[in-house]
N, C-alpha and C positions, 0 to 999 in steps of 0.2 A: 447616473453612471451606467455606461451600458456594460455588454456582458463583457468584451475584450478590456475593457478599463477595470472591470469590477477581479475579476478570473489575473490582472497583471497587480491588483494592488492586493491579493490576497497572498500572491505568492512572494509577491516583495518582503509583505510583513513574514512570512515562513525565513525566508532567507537571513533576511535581518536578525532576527531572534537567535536562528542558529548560529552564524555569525560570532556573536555576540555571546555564545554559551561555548565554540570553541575557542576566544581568546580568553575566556577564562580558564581555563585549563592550567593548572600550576608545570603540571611535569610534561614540559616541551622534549620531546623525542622520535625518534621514527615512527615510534605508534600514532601519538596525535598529528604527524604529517600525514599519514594515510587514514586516519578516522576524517578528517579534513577535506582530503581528495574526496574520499570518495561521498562523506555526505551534501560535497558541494559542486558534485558535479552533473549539475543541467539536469537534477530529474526534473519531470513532468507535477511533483508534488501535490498527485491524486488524493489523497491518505489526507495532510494535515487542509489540502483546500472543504475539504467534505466537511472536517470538523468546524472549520470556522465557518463555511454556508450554513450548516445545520444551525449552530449556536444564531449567528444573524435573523435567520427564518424567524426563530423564536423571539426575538428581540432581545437576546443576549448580546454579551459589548463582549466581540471578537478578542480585544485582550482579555478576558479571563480564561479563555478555551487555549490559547497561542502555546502558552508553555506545552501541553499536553500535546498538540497537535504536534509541537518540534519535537517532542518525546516518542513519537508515535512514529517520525521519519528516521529516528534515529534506529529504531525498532527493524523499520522497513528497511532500513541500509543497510547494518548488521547481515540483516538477512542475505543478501545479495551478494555482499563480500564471499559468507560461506556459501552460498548456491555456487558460485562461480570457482571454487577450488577443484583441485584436480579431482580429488577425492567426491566431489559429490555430481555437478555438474558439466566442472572442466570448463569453461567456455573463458575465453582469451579476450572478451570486448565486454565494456557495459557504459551504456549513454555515449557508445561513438570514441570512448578512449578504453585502453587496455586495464582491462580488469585488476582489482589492486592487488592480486598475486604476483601479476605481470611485473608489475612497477617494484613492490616492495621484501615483496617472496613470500614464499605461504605463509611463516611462521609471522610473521610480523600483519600479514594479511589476517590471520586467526584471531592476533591477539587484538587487533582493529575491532573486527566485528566484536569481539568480547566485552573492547573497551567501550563503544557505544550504547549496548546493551546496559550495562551499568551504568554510563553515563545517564540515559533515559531516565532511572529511576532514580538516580542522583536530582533531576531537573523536578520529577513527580513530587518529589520527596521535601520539595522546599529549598533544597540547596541554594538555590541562588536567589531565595526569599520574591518567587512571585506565584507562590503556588498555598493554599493553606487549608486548615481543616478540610470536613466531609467531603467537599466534592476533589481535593486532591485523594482522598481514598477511596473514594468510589472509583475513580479514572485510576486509581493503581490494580484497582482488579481488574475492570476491565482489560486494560494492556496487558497486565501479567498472563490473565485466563487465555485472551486472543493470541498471544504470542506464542504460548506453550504447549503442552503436549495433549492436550485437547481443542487447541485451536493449530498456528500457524506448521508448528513444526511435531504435532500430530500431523499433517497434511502431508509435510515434507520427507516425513518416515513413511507413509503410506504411496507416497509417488515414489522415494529410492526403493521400497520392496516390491514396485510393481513393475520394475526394467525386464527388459524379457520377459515378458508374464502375459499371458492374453486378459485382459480387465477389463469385465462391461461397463456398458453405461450410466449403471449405478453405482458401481465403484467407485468410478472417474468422478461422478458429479460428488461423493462425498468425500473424498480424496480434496478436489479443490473450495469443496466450501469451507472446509478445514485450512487448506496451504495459502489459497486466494483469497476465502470469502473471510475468513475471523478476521485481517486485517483494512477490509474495508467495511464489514457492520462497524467496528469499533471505532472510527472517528466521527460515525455518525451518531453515536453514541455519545460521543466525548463530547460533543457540540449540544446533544439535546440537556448531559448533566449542567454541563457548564453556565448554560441558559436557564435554567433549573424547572426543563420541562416536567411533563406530565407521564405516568404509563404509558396511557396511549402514545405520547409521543415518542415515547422510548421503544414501543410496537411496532410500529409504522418507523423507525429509522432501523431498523432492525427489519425490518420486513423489505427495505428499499436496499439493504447494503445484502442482503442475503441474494437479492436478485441481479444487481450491478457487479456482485463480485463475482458471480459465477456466470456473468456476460461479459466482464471483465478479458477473463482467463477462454473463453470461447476464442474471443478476438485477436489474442494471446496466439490461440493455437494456428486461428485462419492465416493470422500475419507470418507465422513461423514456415509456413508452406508459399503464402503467396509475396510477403515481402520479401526486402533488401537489406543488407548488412548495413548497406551505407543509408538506407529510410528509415531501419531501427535503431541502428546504433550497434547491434549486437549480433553474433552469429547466428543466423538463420539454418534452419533443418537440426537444429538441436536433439529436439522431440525423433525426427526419426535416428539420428547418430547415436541417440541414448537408449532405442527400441521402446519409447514408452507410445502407450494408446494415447489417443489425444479424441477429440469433438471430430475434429476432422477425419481422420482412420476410423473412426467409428459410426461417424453418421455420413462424410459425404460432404464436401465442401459448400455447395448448396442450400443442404437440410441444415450445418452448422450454424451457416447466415442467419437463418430461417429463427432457430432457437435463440442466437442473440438481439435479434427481435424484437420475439414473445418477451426475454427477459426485464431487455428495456421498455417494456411498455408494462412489464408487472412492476419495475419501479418509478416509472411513472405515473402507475395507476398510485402509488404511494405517498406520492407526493401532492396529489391532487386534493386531498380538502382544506392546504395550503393556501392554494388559489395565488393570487398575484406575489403574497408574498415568498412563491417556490421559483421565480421565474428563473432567479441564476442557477441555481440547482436541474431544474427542469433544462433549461440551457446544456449544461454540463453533461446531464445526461444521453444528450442527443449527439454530444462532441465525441463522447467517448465512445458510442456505437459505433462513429462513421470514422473512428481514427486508423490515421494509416503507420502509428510507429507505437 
């Protein structure tokens, strides 16, 4: 299977599971029409694909990672829902359609994101009996920790208190290893439990999402200046309408480049005593350097 075959049957199995965990849903209402919209609409599904290459690498069986990894988008969605309320980020697009404020109103937008969130660990937790013992509680901390106020939205408290603020570039980068980077160590994490790697291997995916995620969000920044609404899907110039620092204001569009890079090849160096069997990963890596949305 090459890398387009491999990267299209990874995300099939994503869609599918989720799918399938929102028609189980008892209580049909405006909430889970918009938990719905929005977790089904056309993301790029960076998060759960990481989880399930990592677990493969190992020679782990992709469905035991899958629940987690759909847990882990629903994590990522939630989030998004609230980034995009008036209140925090404002922004009127996400993946090319209007953001689920847009559509459903804040209040039911809020309770969206809230309702996924719980759903996640709803899915972690066994609910819908494909998930069990240790390593479902090993992947509940991680998600919990990652998401929370020492990982995801630690990050996101420390980007809303830095709007008008002048913030160096150490600030920045620990600001986004928190907002950005705890949600992408942790599916490379969930793939190495899943698999039921080693330390070191939980080191080294830890050492590879530390580096992607905060080259991630570089690329994040570059595209926010030099992309399109209609390339990303989402309102461009954000970052300066909200007066935050970014890679780009602070380093130089250039120098930015320059650092997502470095970072990509320090998670490829991570990757590397993998050897053949990192190719789709290694792959991946190389896509998301040069992506344009």
């Amino acid at each position: 299977m090459n890398y387009e075959q491999q990267l299209s049957a990874y995300t099939a199995a994503v869609n599918g599971k989720l799918r399938l965990y929102l028609d189980a849903i008892e209580e049909k209402s405006i909430v889970s029409e918009a938990m719905a919209y929005s977790l089904m609409n056309a993301g790029k599904r960076v998060r759960p694909v990481l989880a399930l290459a990592f677990c493969e690498m190992l020679g782990g069986d992709v469905q035991t990672v899958l629940p987690y990894a759909c847990a882990l988008e629903m994590i990522h969605t939630y989030s998004l829902i609230h980034d995009d309320l008036p209140c925090v980020d404002n922004d009127d697009l996400r993946r090319g359609k209007p953001s689920c404020h847009k559509v459903y109103g804040e209040a039911y937008a809020l309770f969206a994101g809230d309702a996924l969130l719980n759903f996640a660990f709803e899915v972690i937790c066994g609910c819908f009996g494909d998930t069990s013992g240790d390593i479902a509680l090993e992947c509940a901390k991680v998600l919990a920790k990652s998401a929370g106020i020492d990982g995801m939205l630690g990050g996101q408290t420390r980007d809303k208190a830095g709007e008008n603020t002048a913030v160096s570039l150490e600030e920045l980068k620990k600001t986004d290893a928190l907002k950005t980077g705890a949600l992408i160590i942790a599916p490379c994490l969930l793939g190495v439990i899943a698999a039921g790697g080693s330390a070191e291997d939980k080191a080294r995916a830890e050492n590879y999402g530390a580096a992607i995620g905060l080259q991630f969000q570089i690329v994040d920044d570059i595209l926010d200046v030099t992309g399109s609404t209609q390339e990303l899907g989402k309102c461009v110039g954000s970052d300066t309408a909200n007066s935050k620092s970014t890679y780009v204001s602070l380093l130089g569009l250039e120098q930015a480049r320059q650092q997502a890079e470095t970072l990509a090849n320090e998670a490829l160096a991570a990757l590397a005593p993998y050897g053949e069997k990192a190719r789709f990963l290694t792959e991946f890596t190389r896509k998301l350097t040069a992506r344009k949305k």
